[in-house]
N, C-alpha and C positions, 0 to 999 in steps of 0.2 A: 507334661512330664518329660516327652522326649528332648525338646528344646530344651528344659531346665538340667537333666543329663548330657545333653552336646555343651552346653556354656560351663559346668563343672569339666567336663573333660579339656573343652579350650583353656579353660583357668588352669590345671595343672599340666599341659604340655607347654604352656608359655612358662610355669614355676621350671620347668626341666628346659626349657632353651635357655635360661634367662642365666641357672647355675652350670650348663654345659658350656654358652659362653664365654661367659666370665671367667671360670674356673677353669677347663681342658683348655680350651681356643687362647686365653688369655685378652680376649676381647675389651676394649674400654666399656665402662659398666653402661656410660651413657648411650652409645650407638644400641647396646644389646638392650634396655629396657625403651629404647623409639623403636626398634623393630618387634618387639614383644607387643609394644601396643600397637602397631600399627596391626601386626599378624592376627592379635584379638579380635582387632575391630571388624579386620577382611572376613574372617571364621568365620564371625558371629553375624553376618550378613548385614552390619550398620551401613548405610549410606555413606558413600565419600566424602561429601558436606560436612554430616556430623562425627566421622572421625576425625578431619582435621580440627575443626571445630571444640571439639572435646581434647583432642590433643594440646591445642595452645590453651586452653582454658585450663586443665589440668597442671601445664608446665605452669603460664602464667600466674594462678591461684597461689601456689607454692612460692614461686618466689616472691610475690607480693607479700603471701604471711610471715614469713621467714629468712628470705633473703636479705633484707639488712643487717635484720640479727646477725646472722652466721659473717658476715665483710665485715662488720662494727666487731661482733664477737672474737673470731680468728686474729684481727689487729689487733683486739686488748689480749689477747694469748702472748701474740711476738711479745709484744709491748713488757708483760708480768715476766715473760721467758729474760730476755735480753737485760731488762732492771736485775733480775737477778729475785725479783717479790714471789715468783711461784716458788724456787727453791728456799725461802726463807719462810712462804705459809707454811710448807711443806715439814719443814724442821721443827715450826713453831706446835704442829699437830704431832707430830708422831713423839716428839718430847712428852706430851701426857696422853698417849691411845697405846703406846709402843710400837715398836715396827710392823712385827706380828699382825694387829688392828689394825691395819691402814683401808684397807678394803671395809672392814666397817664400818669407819671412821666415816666414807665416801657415802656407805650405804645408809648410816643415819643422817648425812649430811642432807640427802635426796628426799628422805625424808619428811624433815623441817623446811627446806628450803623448797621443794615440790607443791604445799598449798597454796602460795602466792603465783607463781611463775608458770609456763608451760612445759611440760617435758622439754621439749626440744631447746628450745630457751634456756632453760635450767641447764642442761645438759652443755652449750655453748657457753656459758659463765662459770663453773666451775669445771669444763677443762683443763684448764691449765690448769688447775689447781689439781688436777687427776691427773694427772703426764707428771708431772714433780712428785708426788707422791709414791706413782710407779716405780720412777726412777732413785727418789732416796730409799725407800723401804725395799727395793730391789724385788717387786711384785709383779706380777707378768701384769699385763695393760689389758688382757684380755679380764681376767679377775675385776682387777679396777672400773672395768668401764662397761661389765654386767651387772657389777654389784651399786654402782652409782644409777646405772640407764634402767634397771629395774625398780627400786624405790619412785625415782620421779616417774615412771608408767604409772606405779599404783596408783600414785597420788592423783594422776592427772584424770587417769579411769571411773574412781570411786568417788572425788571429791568435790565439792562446790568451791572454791568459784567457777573452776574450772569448764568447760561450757558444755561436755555432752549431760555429765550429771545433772547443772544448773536446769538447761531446755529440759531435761526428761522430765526434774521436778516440778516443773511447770505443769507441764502436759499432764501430769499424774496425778497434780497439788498437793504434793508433799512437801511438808514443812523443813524448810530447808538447817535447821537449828538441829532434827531429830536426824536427818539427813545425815549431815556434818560427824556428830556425833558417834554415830556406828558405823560410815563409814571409816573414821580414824579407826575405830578398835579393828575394823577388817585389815585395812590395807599395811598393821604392825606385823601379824602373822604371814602376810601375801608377801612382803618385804622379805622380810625373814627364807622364803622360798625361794625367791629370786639372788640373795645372799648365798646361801647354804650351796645353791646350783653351780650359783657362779665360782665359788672357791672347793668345789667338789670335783665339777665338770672342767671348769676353764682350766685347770693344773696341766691336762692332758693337751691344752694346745699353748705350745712354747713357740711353735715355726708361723707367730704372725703376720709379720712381713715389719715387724716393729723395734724400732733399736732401742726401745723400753724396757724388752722385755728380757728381763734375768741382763740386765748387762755387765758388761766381762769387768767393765773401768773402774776403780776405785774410785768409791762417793768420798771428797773429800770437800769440809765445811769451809765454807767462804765468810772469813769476819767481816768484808764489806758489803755483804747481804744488805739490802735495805731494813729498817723496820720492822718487826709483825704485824704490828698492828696497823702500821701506816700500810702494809703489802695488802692486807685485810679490805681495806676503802674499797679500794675500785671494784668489787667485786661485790660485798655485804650492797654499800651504798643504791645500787639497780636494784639488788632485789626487795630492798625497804622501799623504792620508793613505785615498785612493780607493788609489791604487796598492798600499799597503802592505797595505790586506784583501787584493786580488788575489794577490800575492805570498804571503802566507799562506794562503789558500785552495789555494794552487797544492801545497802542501808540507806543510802542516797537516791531516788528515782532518776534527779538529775536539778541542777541550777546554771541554766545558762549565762543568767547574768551575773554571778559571782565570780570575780578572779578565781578565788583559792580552789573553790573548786573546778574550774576549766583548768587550771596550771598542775594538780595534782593527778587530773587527767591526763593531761598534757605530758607530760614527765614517765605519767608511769605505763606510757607505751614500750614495750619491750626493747624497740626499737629505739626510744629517745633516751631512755635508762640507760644503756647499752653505751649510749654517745657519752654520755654523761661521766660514764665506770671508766671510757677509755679514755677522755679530759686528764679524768682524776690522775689517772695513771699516768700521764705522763710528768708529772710532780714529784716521779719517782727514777727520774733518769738524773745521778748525780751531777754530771756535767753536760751541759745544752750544748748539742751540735747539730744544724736545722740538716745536716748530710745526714747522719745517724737515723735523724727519726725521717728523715723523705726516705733512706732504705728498709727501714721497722715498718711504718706504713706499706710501703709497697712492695715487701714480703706478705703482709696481713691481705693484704687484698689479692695477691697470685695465689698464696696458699688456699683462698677461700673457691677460688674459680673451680676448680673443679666441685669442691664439695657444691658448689650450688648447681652447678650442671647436674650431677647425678641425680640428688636432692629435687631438682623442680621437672628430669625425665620420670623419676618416681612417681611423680604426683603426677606428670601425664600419661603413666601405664593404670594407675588409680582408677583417674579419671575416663579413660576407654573402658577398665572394666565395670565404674558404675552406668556409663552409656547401654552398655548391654542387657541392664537391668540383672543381671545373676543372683545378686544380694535381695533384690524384693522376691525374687521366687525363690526363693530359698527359705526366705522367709513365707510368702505363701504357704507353703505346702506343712512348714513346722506348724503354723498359725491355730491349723485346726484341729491338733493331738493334743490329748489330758494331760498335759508333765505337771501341772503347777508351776513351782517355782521357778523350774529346768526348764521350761518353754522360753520366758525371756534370755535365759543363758544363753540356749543354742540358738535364737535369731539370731541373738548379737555376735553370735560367736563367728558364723554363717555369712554376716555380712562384712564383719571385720574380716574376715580372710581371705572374702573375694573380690572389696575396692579397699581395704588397707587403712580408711579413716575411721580410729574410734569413735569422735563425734558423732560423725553420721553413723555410724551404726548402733549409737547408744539411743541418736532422737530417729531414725528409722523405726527402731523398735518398739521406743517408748508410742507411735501411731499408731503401730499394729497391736501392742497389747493392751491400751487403752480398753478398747470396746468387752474386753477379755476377760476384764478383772474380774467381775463378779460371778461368772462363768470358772474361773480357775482359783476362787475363793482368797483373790488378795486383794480386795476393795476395805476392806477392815483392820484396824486397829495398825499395829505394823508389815501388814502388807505390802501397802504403795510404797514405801520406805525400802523394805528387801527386793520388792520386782527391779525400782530403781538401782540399786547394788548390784541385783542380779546381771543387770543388764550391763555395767559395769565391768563387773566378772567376766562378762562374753566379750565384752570389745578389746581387753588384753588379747584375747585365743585368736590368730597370732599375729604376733607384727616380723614381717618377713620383706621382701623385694618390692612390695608394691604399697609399702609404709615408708614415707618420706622423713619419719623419728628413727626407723633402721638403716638408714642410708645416713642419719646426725650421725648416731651412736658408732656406726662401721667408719666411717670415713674423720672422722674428729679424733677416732682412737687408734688409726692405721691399722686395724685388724681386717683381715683376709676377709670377702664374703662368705665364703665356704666356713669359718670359723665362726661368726658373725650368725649364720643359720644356722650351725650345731651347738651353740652356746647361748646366744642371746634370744635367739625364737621358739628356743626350743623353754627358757625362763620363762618367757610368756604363754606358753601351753601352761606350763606348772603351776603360773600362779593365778593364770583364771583358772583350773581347774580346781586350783588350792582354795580359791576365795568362793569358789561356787559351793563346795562341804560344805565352808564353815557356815555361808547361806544357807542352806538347804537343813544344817542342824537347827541352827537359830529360829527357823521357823516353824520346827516342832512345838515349840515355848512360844512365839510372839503373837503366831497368825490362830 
């Protein structure tokens, strides 16, 4: 117990270096989350070995999953900005949501477009399509990009394909159809929280650091706009053809020796989708100047440098703190109390907040409550179905500094970290705690 009290206490005095840095000192976010993990590791008495060890694995990890996304991503951003397609999706939407909607519009977009893709993913492909929006609707950016970065959490939290929900159902053997199904009807509500916070809360911070937000200029409409619908491709296109691996993956075990299906695998790597959207996109630059697009390009790619530096320190402060073990003892010690339904909530809650990966904290927990089930009477009927939600539920509680999806959301949308924690972490308290009710009612009636 004492150990697992010293490792909570190193967890929140690195949360308080990590926003005094940043914030008072004005320190680059990168050096402050390498000295956070390094400071973790030394606390917490890891081996030298294993903290650097865990350091480049943590940075490395991240930027293998995510790191092309975000260079491919960021360059189809310039790419839609420069054509002039973001401002013209932009016009094309708010002409039937109204201006008023815009923030809705984003938050149903995340949505729909959140069960195929990964948050993060998601979140890097409709960007630009969020920053034009900001800017025609005249919406703070902060609004826009809690109300878009909450819907794709939900989805990403609660839902299959998506892979902590997928592994849990595994592990639990819950049928993945019934799964599906009630997780949609949760994560409408859970949306809906994450919405409501963001255009409640976010009004209050206007001082982003974002020339999005509320600007002075008058929006005025450009008739040489490209297309909508053609602006629409590069963008829809990845995530059809993201969605359709998932959808085969879901139904498919696997055929190696057929093209169609290695090519629709092939394709719908987020990564090669991505290449794919930013192709497309450049069929939208009306007159060909290989100058033009070698500076679009390598805008796309400097703009990106940072975001992945931050981005892949994140995921080695993560990764130090799952080195420390904090999250299994924390888990431990929940493991053995009668909550029911609330047991899986707060492991996953537990573990999501002290190494920052829902995944892992969704199939961590789905180990530890395995043996549990019929012990905490959710081995029957729809049970395994809500423990898996439940656990869901927990691994939104919270995504903060040491989540590599709040350092997309923070730095994609040029919002202050300090605003970033008071607005977008604090959505995801709400809406695990909002989706853990509606659990917890549900299973008055199911279990």
């Amino acid at each position: 117990m004492y150990q697992t009290n010293f490792l909570i206490l190193i967890l929140l005095l690195s949360i308080v270096f990590i926003i005094f840095m940043t914030g008072k000192m004005k320190m680059h976010a990168f050096f402050v989350l390498i000295l956070a993990a390094l400071g973790v590791g030394i606390s917490a008495g890891l081996e030298p070995a294993l903290i650097i060890s865990s350091l480049k694995q943590g940075f490395g990890d991240t930027l293998g999953s995510i790191g092309i996304v975000i260079v491919v991503g960021t360059s189809l951003g310039v790419v839609l900005e420069k054509t002039g397609a973001a401002l013209s999706m932009a016009d094309f939407i708010l002409k039937r949501v109204g201006e008023k909607n815009s923030s809705l519009a984003m938050s149903i977009t995340g949505l729909i477009f959140g069960i195929p893709i990964f948050c993060d993913s998601g979140f890097v492909v409709l960007s630009p399509l969020n920053r034009s929006l900001a800017l025609r609707s005249r919406t703070s950016i902060t609004i826009m990009a809690v109300s878009l970065a909450s819907s794709l959490f939900t989805i990403h939290c609660l839902i299959p394909p998506h892979p902590g929900a997928t592994a849990a159902a595994g592990i639990l053997g819950v049928d993945l159809g019934k799964l599906m199904l009630a997780g949609i009807l949760i994560s409408i509500p859970t949306a809906v929280i994450g919405y409501l916070w963001a255009n409640t809360i976010g009004r209050k911070f206007n001082d982003n650091g974002s020339d999005l937000n509320y600007p002075n200029e008058d929006y005025t409409v450009n008739n040489n706009l490209p297309n909508p619908y053609l602006s629409f491709v590069p963008i829809i296109f990845p995530i059809i053809l993201i969605a359709l691996k998932s959808i085969l993956l879901l139904f498919v075990d696997g055929s190696d020796g057929e093209f169609l299906f290695n090519t629709i695998i092939f394709l719908g790597d987020p990564s090669i989708a991505l290449m794919v959207g930013l192709a497309i996109s450049l069929s939208l630059i009306s007159s060909w100047d290989k100058n033009l697009l070698e500076d679009w390009l390598d805008m796309g790619v400097k703009n990106a440098g940072s975001i992945l530096a931050i981005t892949a320190a994140g995921g080695a402060f993560g990764s130090i703190l799952k080195a420390t073990g904090i999250g299994v003892s924390i888990g431990n010690i929940l493991a053995p109390l009668n909550l029911g339904i609330l047991l899986p909530f707060l492991i996953a809650a537990g573990l999501k907040t002290a190494q920052g990966s829902s995944t892992v904290a969704i199939i961590t927990t789905s180990s530890l409550i395995v043996p549990l089930l019929p012990e905490l009477n959710l081995n029957l009927d729809w049970g395994p179905v809500l423990t898996v939600l439940s656990m869901g539920a927990g691994s939104m509680v919270v995504s903060h500094t040491n989540d590599s999806y709040f350092w997309v959301v923070t730095k994609f949308s040029d919002i202050k970290m300090q605003t970033s924690l008071k607005v977008f972490t604090t959505a995801t308290l709400l809406m695990g705690l909002g989706a853990e009710i509606i659990i917890f009612g549900l299973s008055f009636f199911l279990i």
